[in-house]
N, C-alpha and C positions, 0 to 999 in steps of 0.2 A: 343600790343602783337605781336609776332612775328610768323613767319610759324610754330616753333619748339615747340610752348607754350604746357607743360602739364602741369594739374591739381593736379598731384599726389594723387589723393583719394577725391580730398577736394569735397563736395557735395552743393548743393543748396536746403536749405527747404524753401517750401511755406507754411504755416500756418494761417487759420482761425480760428479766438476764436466766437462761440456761447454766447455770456452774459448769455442769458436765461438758457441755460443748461446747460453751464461749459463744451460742450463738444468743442475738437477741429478736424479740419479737415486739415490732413497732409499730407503733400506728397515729397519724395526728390527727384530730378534728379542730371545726372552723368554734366550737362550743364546748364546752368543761362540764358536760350536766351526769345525771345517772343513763342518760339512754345511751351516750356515747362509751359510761366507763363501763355500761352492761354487755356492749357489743364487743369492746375488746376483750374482758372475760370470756366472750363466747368464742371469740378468737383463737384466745389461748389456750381455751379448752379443747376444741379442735385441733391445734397442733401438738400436744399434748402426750403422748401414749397411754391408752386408759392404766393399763397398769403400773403408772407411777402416779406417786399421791405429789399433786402441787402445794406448794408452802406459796403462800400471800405475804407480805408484806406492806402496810398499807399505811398513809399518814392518816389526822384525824380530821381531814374533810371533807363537808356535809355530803358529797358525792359517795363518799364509801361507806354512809352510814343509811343509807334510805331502805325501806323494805322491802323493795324489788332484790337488792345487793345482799342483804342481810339473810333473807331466806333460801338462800341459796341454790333456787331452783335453775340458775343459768347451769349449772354445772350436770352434766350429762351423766346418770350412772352406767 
């Protein structure tokens, strides 16, 4: 990308599907980066019940590979 790069509108959704309830947990930002995909981890963690263990599924983009994400300190014991 270059210094000038805009987006022109285009948006980033993060999405969590619930199996058990069908519901989902959404959220868009105006940016695609790790601070955005860190917030929505702390989202989901938050709606969450501690006592179920969450499963990830995650593609292999540089966003879900950073060390903030990796260490997995968003996630609340």
């Amino acid at each position: 990308m270059t210094h000038d790069y805009v987006r022109h509108g285009t948006t980033s959704l993060f999405a969590a599907f619930d199996l058990a309830s069908g519901s989902v947990i959404a959220q868009h930002y105006r940016r695609h980066r790790h601070q955005e995909f860190l917030r929505f981890l702390k989202l989901i963690d938050a709606a969450v019940p501690k006592d179920l263990d969450l499963h990830l599924v995650l593609d292999n983009y540089a966003t879900h590979k950073t060390p903030k994400v990796n260490d997995r300190q968003w996630a609340q014991s």
